[in-house]
Each structure stands twice: as structure tokens, then as C-alpha cells.
VOBA-6460 format. One record per residue (C-alpha): x, y, z; residue in three letters. Coordinates in Angstrom, 1 decimal. Layout:
<pt><u>X</u><v>Y</v><w>Z</w><resn>ALA</resn></pt>
...
***
This chain:
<pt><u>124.6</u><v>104.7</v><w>101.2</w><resn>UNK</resn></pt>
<pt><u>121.8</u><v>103.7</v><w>99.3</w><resn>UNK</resn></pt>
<pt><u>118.6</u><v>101.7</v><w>100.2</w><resn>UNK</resn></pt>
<pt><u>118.1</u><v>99.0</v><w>97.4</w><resn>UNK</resn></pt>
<pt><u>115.0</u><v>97.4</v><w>96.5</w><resn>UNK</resn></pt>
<pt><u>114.9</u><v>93.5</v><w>96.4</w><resn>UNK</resn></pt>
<pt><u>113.7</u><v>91.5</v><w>93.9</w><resn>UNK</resn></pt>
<pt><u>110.1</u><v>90.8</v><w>94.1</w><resn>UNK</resn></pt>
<pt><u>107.2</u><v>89.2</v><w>91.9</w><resn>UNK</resn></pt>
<pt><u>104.7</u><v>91.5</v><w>93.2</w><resn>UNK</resn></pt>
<pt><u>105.6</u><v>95.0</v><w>94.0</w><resn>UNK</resn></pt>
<pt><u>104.2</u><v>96.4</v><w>97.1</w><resn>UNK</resn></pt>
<pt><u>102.4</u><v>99.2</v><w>95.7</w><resn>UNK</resn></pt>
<pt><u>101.4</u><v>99.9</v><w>91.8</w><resn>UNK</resn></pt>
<pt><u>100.0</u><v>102.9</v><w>90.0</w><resn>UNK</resn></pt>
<pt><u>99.5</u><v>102.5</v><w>86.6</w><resn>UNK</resn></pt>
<pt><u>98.0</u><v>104.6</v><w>83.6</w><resn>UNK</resn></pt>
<pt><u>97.0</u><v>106.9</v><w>86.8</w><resn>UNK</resn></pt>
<pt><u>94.8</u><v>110.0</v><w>85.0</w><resn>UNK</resn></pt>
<pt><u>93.6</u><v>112.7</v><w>87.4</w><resn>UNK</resn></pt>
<pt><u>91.9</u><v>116.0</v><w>85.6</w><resn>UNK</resn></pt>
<pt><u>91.2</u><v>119.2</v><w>87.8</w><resn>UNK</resn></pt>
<pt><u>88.7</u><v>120.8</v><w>85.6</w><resn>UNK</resn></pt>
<pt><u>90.5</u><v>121.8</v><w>82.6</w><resn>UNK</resn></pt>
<pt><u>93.7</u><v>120.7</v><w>83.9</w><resn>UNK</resn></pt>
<pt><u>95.3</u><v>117.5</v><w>83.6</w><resn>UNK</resn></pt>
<pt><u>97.3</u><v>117.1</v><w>86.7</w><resn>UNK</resn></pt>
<pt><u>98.5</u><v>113.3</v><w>85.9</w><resn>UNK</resn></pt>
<pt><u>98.4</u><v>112.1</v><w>82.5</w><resn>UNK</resn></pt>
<pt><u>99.0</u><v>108.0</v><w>82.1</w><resn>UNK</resn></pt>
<pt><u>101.5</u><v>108.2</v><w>85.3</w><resn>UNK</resn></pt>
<pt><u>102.7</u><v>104.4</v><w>86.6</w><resn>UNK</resn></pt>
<pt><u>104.8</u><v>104.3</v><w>89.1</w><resn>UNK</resn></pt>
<pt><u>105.9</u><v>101.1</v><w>91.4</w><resn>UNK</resn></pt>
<pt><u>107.2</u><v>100.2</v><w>94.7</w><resn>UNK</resn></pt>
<pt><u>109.3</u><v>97.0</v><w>95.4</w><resn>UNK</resn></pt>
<pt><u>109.2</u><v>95.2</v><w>98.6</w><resn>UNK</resn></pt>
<pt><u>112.1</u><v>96.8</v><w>101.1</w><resn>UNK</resn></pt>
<pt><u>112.4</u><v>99.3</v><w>99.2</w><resn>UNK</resn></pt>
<pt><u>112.9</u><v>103.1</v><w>98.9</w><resn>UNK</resn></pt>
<pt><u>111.6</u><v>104.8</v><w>96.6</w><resn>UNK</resn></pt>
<pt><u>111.9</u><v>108.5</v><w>95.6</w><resn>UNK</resn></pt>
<pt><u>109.6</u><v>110.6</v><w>93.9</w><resn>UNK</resn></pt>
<pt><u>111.0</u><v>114.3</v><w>93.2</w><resn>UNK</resn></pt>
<pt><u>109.8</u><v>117.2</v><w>90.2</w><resn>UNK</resn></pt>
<pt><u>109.6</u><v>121.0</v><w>90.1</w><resn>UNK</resn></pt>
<pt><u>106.2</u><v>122.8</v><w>92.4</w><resn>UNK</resn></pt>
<pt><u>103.5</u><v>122.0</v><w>90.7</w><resn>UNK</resn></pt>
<pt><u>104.3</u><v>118.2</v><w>89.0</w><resn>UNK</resn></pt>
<pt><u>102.0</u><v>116.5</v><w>90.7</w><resn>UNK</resn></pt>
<pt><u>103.9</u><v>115.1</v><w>93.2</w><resn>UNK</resn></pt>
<pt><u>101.0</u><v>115.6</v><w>95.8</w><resn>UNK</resn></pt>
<pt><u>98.1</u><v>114.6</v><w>93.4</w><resn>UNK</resn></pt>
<pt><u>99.9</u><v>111.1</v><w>93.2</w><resn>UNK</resn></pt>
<pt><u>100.9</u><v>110.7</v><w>96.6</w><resn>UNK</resn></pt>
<pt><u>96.7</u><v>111.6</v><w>97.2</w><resn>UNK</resn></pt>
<pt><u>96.0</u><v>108.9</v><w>94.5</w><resn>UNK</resn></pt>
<pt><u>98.1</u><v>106.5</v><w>96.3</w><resn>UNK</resn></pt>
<pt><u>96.6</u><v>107.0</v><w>99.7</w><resn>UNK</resn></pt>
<pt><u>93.0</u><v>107.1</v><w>99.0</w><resn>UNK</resn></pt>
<pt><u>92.2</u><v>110.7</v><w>99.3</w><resn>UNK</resn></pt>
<pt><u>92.0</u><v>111.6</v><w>95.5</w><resn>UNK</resn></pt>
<pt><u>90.3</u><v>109.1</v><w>93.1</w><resn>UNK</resn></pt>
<pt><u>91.5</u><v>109.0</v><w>89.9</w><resn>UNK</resn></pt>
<pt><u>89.5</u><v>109.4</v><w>86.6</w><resn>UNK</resn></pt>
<pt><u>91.8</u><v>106.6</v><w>85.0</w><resn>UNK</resn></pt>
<pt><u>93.7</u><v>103.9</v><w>85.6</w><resn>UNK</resn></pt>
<pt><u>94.3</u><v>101.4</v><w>89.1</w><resn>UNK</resn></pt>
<pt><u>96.1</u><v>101.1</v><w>92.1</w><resn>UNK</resn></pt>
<pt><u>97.1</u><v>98.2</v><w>93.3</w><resn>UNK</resn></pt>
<pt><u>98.6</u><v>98.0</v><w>96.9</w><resn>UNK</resn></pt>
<pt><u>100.6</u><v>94.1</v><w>97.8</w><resn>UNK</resn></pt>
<pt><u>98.2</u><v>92.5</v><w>95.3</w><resn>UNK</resn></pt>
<pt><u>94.8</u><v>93.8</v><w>95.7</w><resn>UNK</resn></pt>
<pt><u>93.4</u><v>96.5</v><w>93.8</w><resn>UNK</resn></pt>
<pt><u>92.4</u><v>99.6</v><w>96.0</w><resn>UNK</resn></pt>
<pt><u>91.5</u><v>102.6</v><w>93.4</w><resn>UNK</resn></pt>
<pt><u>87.8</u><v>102.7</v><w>94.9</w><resn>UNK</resn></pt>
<pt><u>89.4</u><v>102.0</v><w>98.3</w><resn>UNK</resn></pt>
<pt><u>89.0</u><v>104.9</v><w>101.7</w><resn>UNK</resn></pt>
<pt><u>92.1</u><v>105.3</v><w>103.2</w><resn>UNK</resn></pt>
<pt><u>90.9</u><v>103.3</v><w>106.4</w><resn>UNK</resn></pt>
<pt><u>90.9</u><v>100.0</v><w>103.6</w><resn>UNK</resn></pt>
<pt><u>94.3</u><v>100.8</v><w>102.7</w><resn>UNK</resn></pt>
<pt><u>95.3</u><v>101.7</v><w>106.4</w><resn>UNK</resn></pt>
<pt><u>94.4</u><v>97.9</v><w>107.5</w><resn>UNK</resn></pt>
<pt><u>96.0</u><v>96.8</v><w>104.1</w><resn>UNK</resn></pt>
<pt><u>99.3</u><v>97.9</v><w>105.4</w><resn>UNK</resn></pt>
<pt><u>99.6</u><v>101.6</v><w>104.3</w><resn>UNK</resn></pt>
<pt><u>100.5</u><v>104.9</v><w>106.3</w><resn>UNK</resn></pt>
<pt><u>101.4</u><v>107.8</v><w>105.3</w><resn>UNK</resn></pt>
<pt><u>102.5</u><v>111.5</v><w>107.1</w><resn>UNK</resn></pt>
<pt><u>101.8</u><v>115.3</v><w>105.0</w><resn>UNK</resn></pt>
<pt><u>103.4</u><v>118.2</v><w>104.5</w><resn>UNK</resn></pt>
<pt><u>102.4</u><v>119.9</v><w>107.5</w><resn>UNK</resn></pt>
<pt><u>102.5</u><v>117.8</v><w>110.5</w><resn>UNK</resn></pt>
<pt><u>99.4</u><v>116.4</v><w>112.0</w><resn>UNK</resn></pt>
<pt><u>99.6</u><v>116.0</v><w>115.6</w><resn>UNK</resn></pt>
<pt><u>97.4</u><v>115.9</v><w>118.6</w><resn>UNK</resn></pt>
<pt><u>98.2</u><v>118.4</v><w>120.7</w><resn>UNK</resn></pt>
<pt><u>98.3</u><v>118.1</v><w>124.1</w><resn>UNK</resn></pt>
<pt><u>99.6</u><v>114.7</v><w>124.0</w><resn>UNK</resn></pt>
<pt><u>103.5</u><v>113.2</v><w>124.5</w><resn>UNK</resn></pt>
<pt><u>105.8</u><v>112.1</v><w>121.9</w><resn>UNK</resn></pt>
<pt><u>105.6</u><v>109.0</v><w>123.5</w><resn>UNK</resn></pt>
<pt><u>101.9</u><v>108.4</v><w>123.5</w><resn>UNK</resn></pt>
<pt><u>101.6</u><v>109.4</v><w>119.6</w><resn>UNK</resn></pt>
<pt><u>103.3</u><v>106.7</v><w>119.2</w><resn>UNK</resn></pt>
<pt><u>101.7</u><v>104.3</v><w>121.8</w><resn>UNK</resn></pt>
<pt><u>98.4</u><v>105.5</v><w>120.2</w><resn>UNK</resn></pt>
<pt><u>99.7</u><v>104.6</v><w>116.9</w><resn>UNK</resn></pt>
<pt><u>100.9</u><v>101.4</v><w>118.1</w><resn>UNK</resn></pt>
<pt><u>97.9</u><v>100.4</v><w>119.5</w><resn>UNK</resn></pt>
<pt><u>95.5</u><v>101.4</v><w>116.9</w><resn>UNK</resn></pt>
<pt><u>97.4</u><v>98.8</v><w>114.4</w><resn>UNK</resn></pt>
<pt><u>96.6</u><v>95.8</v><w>116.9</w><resn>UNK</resn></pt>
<pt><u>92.9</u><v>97.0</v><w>118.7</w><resn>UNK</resn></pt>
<pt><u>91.4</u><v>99.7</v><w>116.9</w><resn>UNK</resn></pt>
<pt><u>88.5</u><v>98.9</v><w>119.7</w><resn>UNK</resn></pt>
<pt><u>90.5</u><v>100.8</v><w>122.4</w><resn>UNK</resn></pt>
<pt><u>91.8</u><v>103.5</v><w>120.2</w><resn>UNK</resn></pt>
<pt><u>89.1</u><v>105.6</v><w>121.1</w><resn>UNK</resn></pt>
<pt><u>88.8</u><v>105.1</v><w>124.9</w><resn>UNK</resn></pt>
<pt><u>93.0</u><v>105.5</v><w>124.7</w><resn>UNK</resn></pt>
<pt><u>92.8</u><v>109.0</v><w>123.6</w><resn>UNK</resn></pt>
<pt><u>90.2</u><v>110.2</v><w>126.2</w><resn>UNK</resn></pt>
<pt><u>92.0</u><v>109.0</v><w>128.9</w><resn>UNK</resn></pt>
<pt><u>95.7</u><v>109.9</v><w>127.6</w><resn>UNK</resn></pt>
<pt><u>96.9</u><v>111.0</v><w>130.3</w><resn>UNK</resn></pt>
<pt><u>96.7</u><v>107.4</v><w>132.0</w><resn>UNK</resn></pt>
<pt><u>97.1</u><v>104.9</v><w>129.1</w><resn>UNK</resn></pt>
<pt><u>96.8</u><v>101.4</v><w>130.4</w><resn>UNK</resn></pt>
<pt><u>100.0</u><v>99.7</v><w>131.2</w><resn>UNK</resn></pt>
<pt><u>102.1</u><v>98.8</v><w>128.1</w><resn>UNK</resn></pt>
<pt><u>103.1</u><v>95.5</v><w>127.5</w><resn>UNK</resn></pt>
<pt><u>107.0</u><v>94.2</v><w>126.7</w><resn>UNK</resn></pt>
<pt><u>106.3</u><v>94.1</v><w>123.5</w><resn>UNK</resn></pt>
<pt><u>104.6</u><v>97.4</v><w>123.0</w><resn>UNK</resn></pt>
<pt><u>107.2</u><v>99.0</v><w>125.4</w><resn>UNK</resn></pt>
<pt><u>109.8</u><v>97.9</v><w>122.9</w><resn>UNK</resn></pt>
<pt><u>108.9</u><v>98.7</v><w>119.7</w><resn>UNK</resn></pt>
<pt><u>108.3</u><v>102.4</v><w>121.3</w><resn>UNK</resn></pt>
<pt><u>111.5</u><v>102.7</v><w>122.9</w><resn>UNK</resn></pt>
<pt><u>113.4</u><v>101.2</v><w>119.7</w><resn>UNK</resn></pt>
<pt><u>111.8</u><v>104.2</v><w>117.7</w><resn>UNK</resn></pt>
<pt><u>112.5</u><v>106.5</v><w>120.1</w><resn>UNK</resn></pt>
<pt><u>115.8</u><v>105.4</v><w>120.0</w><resn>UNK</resn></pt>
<pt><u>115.9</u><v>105.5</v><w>116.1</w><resn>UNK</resn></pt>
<pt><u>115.1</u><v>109.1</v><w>115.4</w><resn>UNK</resn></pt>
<pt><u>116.7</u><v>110.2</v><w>118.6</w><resn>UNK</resn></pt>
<pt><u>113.4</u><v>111.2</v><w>120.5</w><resn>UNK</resn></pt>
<pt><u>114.2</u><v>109.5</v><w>123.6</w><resn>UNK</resn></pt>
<pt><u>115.2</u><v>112.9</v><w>125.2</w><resn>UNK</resn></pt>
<pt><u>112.0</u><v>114.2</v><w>123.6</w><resn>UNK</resn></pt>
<pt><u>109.1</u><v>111.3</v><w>125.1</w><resn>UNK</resn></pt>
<pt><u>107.8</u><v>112.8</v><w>127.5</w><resn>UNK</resn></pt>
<pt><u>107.4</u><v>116.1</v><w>126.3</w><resn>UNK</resn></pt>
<pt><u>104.0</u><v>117.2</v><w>124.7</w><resn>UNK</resn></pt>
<pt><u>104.5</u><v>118.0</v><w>121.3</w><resn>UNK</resn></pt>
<pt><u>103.1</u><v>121.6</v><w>121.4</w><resn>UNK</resn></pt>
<pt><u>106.3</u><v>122.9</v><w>122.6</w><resn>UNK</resn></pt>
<pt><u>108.7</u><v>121.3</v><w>120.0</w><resn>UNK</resn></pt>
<pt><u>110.2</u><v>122.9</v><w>117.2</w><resn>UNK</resn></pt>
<pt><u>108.9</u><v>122.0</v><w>113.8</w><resn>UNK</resn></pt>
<pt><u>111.9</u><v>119.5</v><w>113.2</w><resn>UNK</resn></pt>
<pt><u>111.1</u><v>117.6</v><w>116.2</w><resn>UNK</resn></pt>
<pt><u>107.6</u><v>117.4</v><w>115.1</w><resn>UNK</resn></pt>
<pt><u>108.5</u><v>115.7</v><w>111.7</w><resn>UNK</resn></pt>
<pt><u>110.3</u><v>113.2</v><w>113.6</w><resn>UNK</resn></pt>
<pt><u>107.4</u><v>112.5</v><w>115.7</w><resn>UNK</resn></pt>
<pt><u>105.3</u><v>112.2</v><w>112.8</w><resn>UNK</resn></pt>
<pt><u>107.1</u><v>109.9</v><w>110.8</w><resn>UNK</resn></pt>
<pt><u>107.5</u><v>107.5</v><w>114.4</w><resn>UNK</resn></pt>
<pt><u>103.8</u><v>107.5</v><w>114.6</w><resn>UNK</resn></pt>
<pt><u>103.8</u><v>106.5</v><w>111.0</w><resn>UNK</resn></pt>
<pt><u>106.1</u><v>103.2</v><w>111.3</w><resn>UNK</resn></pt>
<pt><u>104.6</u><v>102.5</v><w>114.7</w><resn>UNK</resn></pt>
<pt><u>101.6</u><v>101.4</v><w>113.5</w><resn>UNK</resn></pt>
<pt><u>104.1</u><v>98.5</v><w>111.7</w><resn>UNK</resn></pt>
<pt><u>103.1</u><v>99.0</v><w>107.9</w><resn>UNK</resn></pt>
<pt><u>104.2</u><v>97.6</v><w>104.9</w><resn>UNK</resn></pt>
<pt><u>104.4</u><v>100.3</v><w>103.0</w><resn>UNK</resn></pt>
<pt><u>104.9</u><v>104.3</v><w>104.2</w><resn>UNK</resn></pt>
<pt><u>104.2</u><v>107.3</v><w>102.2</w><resn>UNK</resn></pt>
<pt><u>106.3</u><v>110.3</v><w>103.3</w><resn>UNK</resn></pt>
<pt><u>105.5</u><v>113.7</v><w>102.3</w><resn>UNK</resn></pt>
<pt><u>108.4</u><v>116.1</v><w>102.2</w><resn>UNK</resn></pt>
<pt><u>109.5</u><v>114.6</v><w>106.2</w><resn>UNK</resn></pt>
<pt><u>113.0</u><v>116.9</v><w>105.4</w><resn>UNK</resn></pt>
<pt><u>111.6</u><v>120.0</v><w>105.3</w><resn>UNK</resn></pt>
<pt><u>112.1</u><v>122.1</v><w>107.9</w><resn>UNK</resn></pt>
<pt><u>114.5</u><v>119.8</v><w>109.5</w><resn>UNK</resn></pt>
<pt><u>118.6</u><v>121.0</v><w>110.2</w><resn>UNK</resn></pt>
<pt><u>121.1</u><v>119.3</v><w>108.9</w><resn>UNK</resn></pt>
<pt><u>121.6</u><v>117.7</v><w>111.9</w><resn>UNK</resn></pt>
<pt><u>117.7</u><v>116.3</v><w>112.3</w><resn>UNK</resn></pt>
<pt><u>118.1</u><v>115.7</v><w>108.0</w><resn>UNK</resn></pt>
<pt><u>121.1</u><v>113.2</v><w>108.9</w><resn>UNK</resn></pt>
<pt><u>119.3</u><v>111.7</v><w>111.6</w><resn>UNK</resn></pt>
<pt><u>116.2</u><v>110.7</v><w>109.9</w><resn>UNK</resn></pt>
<pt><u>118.1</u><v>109.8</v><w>106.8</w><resn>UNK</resn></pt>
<pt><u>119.6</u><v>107.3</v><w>108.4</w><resn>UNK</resn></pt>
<pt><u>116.7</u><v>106.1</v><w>110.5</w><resn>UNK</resn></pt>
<pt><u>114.9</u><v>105.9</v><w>107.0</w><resn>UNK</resn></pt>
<pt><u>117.8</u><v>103.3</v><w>105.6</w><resn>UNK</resn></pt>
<pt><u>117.5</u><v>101.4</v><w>109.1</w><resn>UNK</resn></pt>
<pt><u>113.9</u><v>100.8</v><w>108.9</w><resn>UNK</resn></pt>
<pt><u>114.1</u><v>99.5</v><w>105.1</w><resn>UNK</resn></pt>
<pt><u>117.2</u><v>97.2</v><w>106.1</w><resn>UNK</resn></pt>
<pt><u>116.1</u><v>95.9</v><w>109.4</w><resn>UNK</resn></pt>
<pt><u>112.5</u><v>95.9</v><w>109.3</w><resn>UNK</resn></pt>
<pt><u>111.7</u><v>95.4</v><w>105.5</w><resn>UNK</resn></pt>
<pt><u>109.4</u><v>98.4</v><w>105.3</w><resn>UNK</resn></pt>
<pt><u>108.6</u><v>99.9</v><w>101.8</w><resn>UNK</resn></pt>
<pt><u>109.2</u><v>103.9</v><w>101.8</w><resn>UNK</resn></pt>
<pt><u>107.7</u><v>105.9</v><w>99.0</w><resn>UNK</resn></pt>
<pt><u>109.6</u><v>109.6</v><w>99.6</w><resn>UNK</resn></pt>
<pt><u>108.9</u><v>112.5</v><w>98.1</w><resn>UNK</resn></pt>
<pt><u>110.8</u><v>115.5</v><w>98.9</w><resn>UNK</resn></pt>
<pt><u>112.1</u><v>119.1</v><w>97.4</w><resn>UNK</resn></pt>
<pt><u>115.7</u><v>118.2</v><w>98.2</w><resn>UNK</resn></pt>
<pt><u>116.4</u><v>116.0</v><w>95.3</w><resn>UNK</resn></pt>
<pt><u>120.6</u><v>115.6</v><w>96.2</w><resn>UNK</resn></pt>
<pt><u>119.1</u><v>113.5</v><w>99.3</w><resn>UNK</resn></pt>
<pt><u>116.8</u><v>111.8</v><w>97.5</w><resn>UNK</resn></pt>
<pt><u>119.4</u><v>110.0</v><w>94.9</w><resn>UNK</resn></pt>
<pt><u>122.0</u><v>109.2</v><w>98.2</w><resn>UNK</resn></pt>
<pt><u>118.8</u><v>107.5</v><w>99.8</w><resn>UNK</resn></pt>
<pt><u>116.7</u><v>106.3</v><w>97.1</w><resn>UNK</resn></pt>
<pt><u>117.5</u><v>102.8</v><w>95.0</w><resn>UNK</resn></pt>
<pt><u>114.7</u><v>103.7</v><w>92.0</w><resn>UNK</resn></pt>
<pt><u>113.5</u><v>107.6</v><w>91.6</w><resn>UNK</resn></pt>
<pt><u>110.6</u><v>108.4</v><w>89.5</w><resn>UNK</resn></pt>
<pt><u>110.8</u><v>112.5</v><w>88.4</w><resn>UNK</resn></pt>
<pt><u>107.5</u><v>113.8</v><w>87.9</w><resn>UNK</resn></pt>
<pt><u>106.7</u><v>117.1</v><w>85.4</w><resn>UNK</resn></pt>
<pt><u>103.6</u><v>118.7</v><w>84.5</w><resn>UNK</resn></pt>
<pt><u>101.9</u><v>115.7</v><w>85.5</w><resn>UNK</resn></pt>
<pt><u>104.4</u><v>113.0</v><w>83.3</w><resn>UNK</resn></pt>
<pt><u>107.0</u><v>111.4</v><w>84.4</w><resn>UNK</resn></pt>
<pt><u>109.8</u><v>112.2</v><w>82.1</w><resn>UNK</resn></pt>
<pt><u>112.5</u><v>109.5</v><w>84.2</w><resn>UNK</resn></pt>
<pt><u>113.1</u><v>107.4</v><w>86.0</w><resn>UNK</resn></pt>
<pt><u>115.9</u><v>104.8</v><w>87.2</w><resn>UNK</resn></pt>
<pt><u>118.7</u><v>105.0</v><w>89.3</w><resn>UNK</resn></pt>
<pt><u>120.5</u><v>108.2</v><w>90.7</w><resn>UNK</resn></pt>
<pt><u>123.2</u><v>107.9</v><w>87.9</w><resn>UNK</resn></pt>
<pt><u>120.7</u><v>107.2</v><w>85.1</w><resn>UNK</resn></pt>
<pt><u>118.8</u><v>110.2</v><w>86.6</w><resn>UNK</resn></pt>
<pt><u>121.9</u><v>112.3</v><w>86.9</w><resn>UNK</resn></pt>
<pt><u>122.4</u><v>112.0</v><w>83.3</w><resn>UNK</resn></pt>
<pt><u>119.0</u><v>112.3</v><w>81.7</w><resn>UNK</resn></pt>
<pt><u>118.5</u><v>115.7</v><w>80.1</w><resn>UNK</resn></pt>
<pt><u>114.6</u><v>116.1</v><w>80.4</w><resn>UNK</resn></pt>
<pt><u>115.6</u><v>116.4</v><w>84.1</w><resn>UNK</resn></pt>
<pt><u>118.3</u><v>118.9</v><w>84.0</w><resn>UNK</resn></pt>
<pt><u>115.5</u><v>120.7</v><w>81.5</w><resn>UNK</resn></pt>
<pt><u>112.9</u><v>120.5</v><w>84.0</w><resn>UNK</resn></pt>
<pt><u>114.8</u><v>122.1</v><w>86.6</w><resn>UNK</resn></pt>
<pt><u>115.2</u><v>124.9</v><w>84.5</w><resn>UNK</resn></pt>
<pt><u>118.9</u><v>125.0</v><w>84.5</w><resn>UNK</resn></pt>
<pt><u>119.1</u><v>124.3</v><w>88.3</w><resn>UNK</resn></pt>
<pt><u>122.0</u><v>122.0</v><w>90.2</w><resn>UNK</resn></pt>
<pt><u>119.5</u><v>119.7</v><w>91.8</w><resn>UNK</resn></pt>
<pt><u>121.9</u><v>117.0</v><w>92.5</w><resn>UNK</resn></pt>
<pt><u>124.3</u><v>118.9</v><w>94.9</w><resn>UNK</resn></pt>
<pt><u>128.0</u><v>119.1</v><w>94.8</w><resn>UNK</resn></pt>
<pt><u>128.6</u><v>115.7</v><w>94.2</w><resn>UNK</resn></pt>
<pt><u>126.8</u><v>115.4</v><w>91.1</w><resn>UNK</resn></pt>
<pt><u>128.2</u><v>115.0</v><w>87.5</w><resn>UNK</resn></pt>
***
């Protein structure tokens, strides 16, 4: 099963001609890349692509030396990460970033709330422990997250004591809590079992197809990304060298070249 984009006259995010240099190195060189509405959309290459530099372009936390970003019509490059927060853009990281100390379920009340009344964000996380009463609405966009990457068990436990899996999860709820347009997800697989992977792939396709959310993924295991993904970008040595389809991308030799003779496309790939 495959999440595919729909048709739309302005994409949701756009890089394009994106040029970052690292003192002598060019890390991006004339990269575009775009991101339809209800869509998802995978971004994979070898270690060392620049699958990270673009995902930092895209966010706001690296500025590029050439070329714009453009996020649902409005261009951000100069734009903090807080702009492009309000504008509709969240994003998790490789390593989890969690407050510790705190439930599963109030990372993503927090979250929640900081979308609708940033004003209270601050006074909610010093008195954590006795959030003010949540309203029907609040309660249920919680519970149906829960519920969608199989938490519910999990809510009430801080999240110092889960395993790294669980954590992911958590991370990526807090993410869509906040109700985005448009989620960037760094590597949200890794360290995950099969059972989690399954779990949040699915959430994943839920979350395009029921709520209309845009996903950007980027991930190391490439055989997921083409099942999930309806347009995949492949990123080396800072160029993308395809992009298309998962068959197109099945087939295009630069890929299979930049993998350095590697099956990236799992058992089922021809």
C-alpha cells in the first residue's frame, strides 16, 4: 500500500536550486525537491548524501547559500524555525527529543496546546503535573493518536522509562499533535522492531489519508520507503541522481550505482 500524492497547483513545500557549501565542501549542489499536498514523500541516499543538510534547509536550521524555499506559497529561506512552525511545519530528529520527566500523554497535550495558545505553553510545562482540564476536543485528538500508534497502553507512563522504539512513537505523536500541514521525519524507523516499524507505517498512511497531512520521510531503510512513499527523491554526494516512483526508482542505474552494489529494495524488488 502506497500513500499517493494528489494533484495540487501549489505544492506544500518547495526547495529549488538549494546550494549549501561547508567550507570546501559542497554538501548540496542545485538540489529541488517538492512536496504535494496529502502526500508522502521519501527522501533516501547512502551516509553522507545530504539527506540531513536538506531536511536542515527545509526546517530553518541551516540557511542555504543558494536558492529558496518555499513552504504552501510563501517563501521562508530567511525564515527561524518558529515562522515556519506557525506556517504549518513540524518536524522530529534522529535522536529523540523528549522532556523527561513528563507522560506520553502530556507530550502530546503540550504539543497540542502549543498549536492553539502558545501563551499557556509556558505556564503548562511548569505545572505538568496538573495540566488544566482538557477539553472534548483536545481529549480527542489525544486519545485518537494514542490510539494510532498504539500508545494507549503507554500514556501515562513517563517517557524516561521507555525503550527507544516507544520513544519514536512518542515523538512523531507530538509532531502531528500540534496539527501541521506538512511533517518532516527524520529516520522515525530506526530503532524500532518490526512490529513498532508496521505500526507506525501504517499510522503514517492513516494520517496522509484521513487527515491530509503532508509527510516528508527520510529514512535508511529504503525497501520501506518505496511501499510507503508515492514520489522518492534519492540524494548522492549532495545531487539528486532520481527520482520518481518506486518502479522508476527500482530501475534507475545511478541508484543501484550509488549503493555500491547493495539490494536496497528488499526481497521484493526487481
Amino acid at each position: 500500500m502506497t500513500a499517493v500524492a494528489e494533484p495540487a497547483a501549489t505544492p506544500v513545500l518547495e526547495a529549488a536550486g538549494i546550494r549549501v557549501r561547508f567550507g570546501g565542501l559542497m554538501a548540496l549542489d542545485d538540489v529541488n525537491l517538492r512536496v504535494e499536498a496529502a502526500s508522502l514523500t521519501g527522501l533516501v541516499g547512502p551516509n553522507g548524501a545530504g539527506k540531513s543538510t536538506l531536511f536542515g534547509v527545509c526546517s530553518g536550521l541551516i540557511k542555504p547559500n543558494g536558492g529558496r524555499v518555499v513552504l504552501k506559497g510563501r517563501e521562508v529561506t530567511e525564515a527561524s524555525p518558529q515562522v515556519r512552525a506557525r506556517l504549518g511545519l513540524a518536524r522530529t530528529f534522529q535522536q529523540p527529543e523528549l522532556f523527561m520527566g513528563l507522560t506520553v500523554r502530556q507530550h502530546l497535550t503540550l504539543a497540542y496546546r502549543a498549536s492553539r495558545a502558545r501563551r499557556r505553553l509556558l505556564t503548562d510545562m511548569f505545572t505538568a503535573a496538573s495540566l488544566r482540564r482538557p477539553g472534548p476536543e483536545e481529549t480527542e485528538r489525544v486519545d485518537g493518536l494514542l490510539e494510532m500508534l498504539s500508545l494507549t497502553d503507554k500514556a501515562h507512563r513517563v517517557v524516561d522509562v521507555l525503550p527507544l522504539g516507544a520513544t519514536r512513537l512518542v515523538e512523531v505523536g507530538r509532531a502531528l499533535a500540534a496539527n501541521p500541514s506538512l511533517v518532516l521525519l527524520d529516520e522515525p524507523l530506526s530503532g524500532l522492531d518490526a512490529t513498532e516499524s508496521t505500526q507506525l507505517a501504517h499510522a503514517l498512511l492513516r494520517v496522509v489519508d484521513e487527515e491530509k497531512i503532508s509527510l516528508l520521510l527520510v529514512e535508511h531503510d529504503v525497501a520501506t520507503v518505496l511501499r510507503l512513499c508515492g514520489h522518492i527523491y534519492v540524494l548522492d554526494f549532495g545531487t539528486v541522481i532520481a527520482e520518481g516512483d518506486a518502479g522508476a526508482i527500482r530501475r534507475d542505474p545511478a541508484v543501484r550505482t550509488a549503493y555500491l552494489g547493495d539490494d536496497p529494495y528488499g526481497d521484493d524488488g526487481t
